[in-house]
Each structure stands twice: as C-alpha cells, then as structure tokens.
C-alpha positions in Angstrom: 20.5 -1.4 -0.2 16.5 -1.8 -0.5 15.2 -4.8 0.8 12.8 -6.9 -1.8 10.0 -7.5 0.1 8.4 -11.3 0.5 5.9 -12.6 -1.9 3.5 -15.1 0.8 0.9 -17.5 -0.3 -1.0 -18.5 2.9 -3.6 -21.8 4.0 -5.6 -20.0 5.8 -8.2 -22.8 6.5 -11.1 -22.0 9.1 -11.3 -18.5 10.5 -11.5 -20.1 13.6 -7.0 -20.3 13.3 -7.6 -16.6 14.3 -8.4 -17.8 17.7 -7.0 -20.9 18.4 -3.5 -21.5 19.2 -2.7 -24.6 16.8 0.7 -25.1 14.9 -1.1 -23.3 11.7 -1.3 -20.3 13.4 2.2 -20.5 15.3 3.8 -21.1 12.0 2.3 -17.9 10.9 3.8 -16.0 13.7 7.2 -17.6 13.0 7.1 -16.2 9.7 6.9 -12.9 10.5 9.3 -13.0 13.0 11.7 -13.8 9.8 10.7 -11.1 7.7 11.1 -7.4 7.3 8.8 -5.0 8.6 6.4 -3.9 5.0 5.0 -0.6 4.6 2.4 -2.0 3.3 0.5 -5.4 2.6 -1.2 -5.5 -0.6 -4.0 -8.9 -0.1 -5.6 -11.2 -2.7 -8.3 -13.2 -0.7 -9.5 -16.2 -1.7 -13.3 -14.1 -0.7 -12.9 -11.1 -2.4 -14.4 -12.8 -5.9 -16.2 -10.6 -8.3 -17.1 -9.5 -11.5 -14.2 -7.6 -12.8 -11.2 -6.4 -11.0 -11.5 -4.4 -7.8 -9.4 -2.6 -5.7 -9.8 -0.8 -1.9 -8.3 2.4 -1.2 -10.0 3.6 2.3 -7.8 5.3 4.9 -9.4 3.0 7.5 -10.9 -0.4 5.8 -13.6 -2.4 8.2 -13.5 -5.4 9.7 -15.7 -8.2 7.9 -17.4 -11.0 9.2 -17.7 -13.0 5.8 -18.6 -16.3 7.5 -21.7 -17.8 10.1 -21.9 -20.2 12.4 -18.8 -19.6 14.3 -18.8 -19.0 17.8 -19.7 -15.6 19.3 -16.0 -14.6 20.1 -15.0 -15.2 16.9 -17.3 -12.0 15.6 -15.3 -9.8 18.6 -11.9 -10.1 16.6 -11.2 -6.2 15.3 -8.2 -5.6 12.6 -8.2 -2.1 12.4 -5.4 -1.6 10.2 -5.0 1.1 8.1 -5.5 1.1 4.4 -2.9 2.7 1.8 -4.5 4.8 -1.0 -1.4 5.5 -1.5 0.0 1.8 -2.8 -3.9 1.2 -4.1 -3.8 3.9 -6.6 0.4 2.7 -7.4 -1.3 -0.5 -7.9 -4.1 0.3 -10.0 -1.6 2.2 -12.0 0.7 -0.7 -12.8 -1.7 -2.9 -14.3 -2.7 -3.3 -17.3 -6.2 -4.7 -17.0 -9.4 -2.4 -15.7 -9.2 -1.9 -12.7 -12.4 0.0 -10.3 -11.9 1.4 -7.2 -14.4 -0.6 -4.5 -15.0 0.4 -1.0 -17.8 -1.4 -0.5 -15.3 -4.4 0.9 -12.8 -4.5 3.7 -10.4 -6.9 5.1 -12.0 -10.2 4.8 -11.2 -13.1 7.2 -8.9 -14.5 4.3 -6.7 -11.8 4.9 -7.5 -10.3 8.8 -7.4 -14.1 10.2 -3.5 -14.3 9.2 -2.8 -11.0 9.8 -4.1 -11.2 13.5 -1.1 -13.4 13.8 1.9 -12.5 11.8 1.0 -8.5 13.0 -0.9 -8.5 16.0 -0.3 -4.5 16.6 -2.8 -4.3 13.2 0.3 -1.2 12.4 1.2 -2.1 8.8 -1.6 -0.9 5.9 -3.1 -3.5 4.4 -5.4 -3.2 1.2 -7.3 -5.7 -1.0 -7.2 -6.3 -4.5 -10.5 -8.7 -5.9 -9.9 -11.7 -8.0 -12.0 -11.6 -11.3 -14.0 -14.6 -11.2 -14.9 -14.1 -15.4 -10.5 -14.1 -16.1 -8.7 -17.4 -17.1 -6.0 -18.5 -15.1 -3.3 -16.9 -17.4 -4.5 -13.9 -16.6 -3.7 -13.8 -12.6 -0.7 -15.0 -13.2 0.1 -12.0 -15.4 -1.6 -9.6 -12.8 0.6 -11.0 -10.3 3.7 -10.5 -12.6 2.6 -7.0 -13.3 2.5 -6.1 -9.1 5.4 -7.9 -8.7 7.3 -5.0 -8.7 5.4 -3.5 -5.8 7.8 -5.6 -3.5 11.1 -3.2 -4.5 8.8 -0.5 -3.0 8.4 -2.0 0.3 5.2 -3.7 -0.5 4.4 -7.6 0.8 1.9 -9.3 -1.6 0.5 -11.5 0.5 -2.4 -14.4 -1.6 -4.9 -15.7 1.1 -6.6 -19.1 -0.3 -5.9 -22.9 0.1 -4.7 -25.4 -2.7 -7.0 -28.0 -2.0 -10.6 -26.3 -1.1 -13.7 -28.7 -1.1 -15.7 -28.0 1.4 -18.4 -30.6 0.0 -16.2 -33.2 1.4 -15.1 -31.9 4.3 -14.7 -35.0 7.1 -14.7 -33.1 10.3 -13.2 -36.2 11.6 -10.3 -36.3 9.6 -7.2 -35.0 10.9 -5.2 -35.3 7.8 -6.1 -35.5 4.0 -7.5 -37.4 1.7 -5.4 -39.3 -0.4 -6.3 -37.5 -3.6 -5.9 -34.8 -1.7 -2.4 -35.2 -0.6 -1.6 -36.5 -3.9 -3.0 -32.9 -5.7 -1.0 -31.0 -2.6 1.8 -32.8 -3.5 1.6 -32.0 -7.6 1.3 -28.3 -6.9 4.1 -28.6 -4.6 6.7 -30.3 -6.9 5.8 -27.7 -9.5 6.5 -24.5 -7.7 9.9 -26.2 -6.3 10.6 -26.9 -10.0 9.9 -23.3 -10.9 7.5 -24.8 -13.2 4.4 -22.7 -13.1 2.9 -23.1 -16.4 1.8 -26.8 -14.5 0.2 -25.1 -12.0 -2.0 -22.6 -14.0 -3.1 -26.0 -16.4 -3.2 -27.8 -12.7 -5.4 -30.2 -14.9 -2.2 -32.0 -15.9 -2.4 -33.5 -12.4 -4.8 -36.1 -13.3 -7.8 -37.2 -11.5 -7.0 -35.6 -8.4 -7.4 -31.7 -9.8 -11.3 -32.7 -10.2 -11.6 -33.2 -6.9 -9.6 -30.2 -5.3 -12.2 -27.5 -5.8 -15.7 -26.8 -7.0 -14.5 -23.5 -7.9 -11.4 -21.7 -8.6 -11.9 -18.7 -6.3 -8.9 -20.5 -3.1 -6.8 -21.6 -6.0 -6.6 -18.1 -7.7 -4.3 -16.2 -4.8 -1.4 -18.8 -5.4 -1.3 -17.5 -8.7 -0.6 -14.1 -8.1 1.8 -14.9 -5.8 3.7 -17.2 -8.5 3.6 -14.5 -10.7 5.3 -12.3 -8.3 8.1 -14.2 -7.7 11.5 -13.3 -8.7 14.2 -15.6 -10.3 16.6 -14.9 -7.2 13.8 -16.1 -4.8 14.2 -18.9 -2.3 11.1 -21.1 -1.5 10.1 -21.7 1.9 7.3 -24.2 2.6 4.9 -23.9 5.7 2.1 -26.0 7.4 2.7 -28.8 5.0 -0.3 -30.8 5.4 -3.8 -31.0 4.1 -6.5 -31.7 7.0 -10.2 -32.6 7.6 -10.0 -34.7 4.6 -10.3 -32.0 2.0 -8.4 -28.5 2.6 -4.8 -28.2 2.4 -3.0 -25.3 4.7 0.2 -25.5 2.7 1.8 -22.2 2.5 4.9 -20.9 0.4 7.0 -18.2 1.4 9.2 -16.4 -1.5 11.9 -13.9 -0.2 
C-alpha cells in the first residue's frame, strides 16, 4: 500500500535554530525520525513572496543567505539538495492558477534552516513554490487543496512561516510571548484542532489580538497551504507549542 505522505507546517523562528541546539530544533529532528522517507519536498516559505505565483525547477537549487546581521558561521551553512523538475513541472501542472517557472531563487533559510535538521544528509529534492503576495487568503488555501494530492505521489508539502510574526515588537528579552500573542497562538490552534479552517483564513474573527500578529501576511500564508492539504483521515500533531521573544510563535502542526 502507498504511503500518504505528511503535510508539515513549521515555526521556523530565527535562522540562527539552524545552528543552535535548542528544543525548536530537536523537535524538528524528532519529527523526522517519525516520518517516511519523501521523494521529494515541495516548500512554501514564508520568504519566497512575489508578484504572481512562482515555481523552481533547477537540478541543483543554491543556497540563500536571505538575512544580515547574523554571525559569520551562520553564512557557512550549505544545503545542497537537489531540486525535482520532475515534481515542479507535476506541480505546475495541477494547479489551476498561472504559474511561471523562476530560477532566479533557491532554497531560502525558511526552508534550508529546517531542513538542515529534519535531513541533515541534504538527500531528498526539495523545490520552492512562491506565495503571491497580490492573492486573498481563499486562494492559498485552494492552491494548497489543489497540491494536496502531490502527497499520494510521495511528495511532503512542507509550509515554512510562523503564526505570530511581528518583528516590530520583538522583546529580545522575552522568553515567552506576549499575552496577545499567546492568546492569537491559541485561536489558530483551537481552529485547526476543530477542523475549522474557514476561522483561520478570516483569522480576523480572533479579535484584537489578529491586529497585532503581523504587519504582513507573507509567515501566515504557508499555514494555509498546509491546511489546504490536509486530508479528512489526518491526525494533528502539535510541536514547539510556544510563542517566544514576545512576538513570534514557533508552533508547528504535523498532519500524517
């Protein structure tokens, strides 16, 4: 019998978890420990945000450094994964909204920094697909509907963002969130336990707390394809349940 591959939403917080040994990153090695090998990874990153809908399909997709001001070691880290034409142009196929093929991206941190972690060996192809800033919210939910059945074909769709994303009021002395916060963490949290995801596209409905989360939607937009993935049959796993330096939450949902 084929196995269903996972549908993974990951926190991925600040590059830096690439490096350091903290329970964020630990969890994400635990996690692939429990899942099946993919034969490929298809990755919506919360930093692939553009104009339209874009799509990679190099053989061997670079390395990017899409952040500054990190420490020199940081820059050093190589994922040189292969990419999947293959799956890309499956993908492309499949949905039903325009869809260009961009090489002028890579892996981004939103997707390499997990990566490093869950597969260290860099031996399962990974390619990106861009989130179009200009879409409503309706619409990568249906995109990630569309891929969804990519997973019967041995394909992980694996969303790279964080719920809670305001960097404008990061605390850096905070270990722990903000009570709004915690309190929007915990609205998106109930929902997708519910199975209600119409409440997390109009995540307005959480009340004063959803003006606060982000600034934009561009971390918030991966969790949506991932819902959209999911099956009926799928069991919820929830990982690195916490939101930390006041304003970012790392909570991830597994759906296998």
């Amino acid at each position: 019998m084929k196995k269903i591959m996972p549908a993974l939403f990951v926190g991925h917080g600040s590059p830096m978890n690439a490096l350091e040994d903290n329970s964020y990153s630990q969890n994400w090695k635990e996690i692939a420990k429990e899942l099946p090998k993919p034969q490929a990874i298809l990755a919506i990153s919360a930093h692939w945000y553009t104009k339209g809908t874009n799509i990679n399909d190099m053989e061997n997709p670079r390395t990017l450094y899409d952040f500054y001001g990190f420490p020199k070691e940081l820059y050093e880290v190589e994922y040189p994964a292969p990419g999947s034409p293959k799956y890309a142009h499956i993908t492309k196929d499949i949905l039903s909204k325009e869809v260009k093929i961009d090489n002028s991206w890579g892996i981004d941190h939103g997707t390499w920094s997990v990566l490093h972690r869950m597969y260290p060996n860099a031996d399962v192809p990974v390619y990106q697909l861009s989130i179009d800033r200009n879409a409503p919210l309706e619409t990568h939910y249906k995109l990630g509907q569309e891929i969804s059945t990519l997973r019967e074909d041995g394909v992980m769709i694996l969303g790279s963002g964080n719920v809670v994303h305001n960097l404008s009021r990061v605390n850096w002395e905070m270990e722990n969130g903000y009570p709004w916060a915690d309190q929007f963490d915990d609205y998106i949290k109930h929902k997708i336990i519910e199975r209600n995801h119409r409440d997390v596209i109009q995540y307005q409905s959480a009340g004063a707390s959803s003006a606060l989360a982000f600034q934009t939607e561009d971390h918030f937009c991966p969790l949506l394809y991932v819902l959209g993935a999911t099956r009926e049959d799928d069991r919820v796993s929830i990982y690195n349940d916490t939101c930390t330096l006041g304003s970012l939450s790392m909570t991830s949902y597994l759906f296998q």
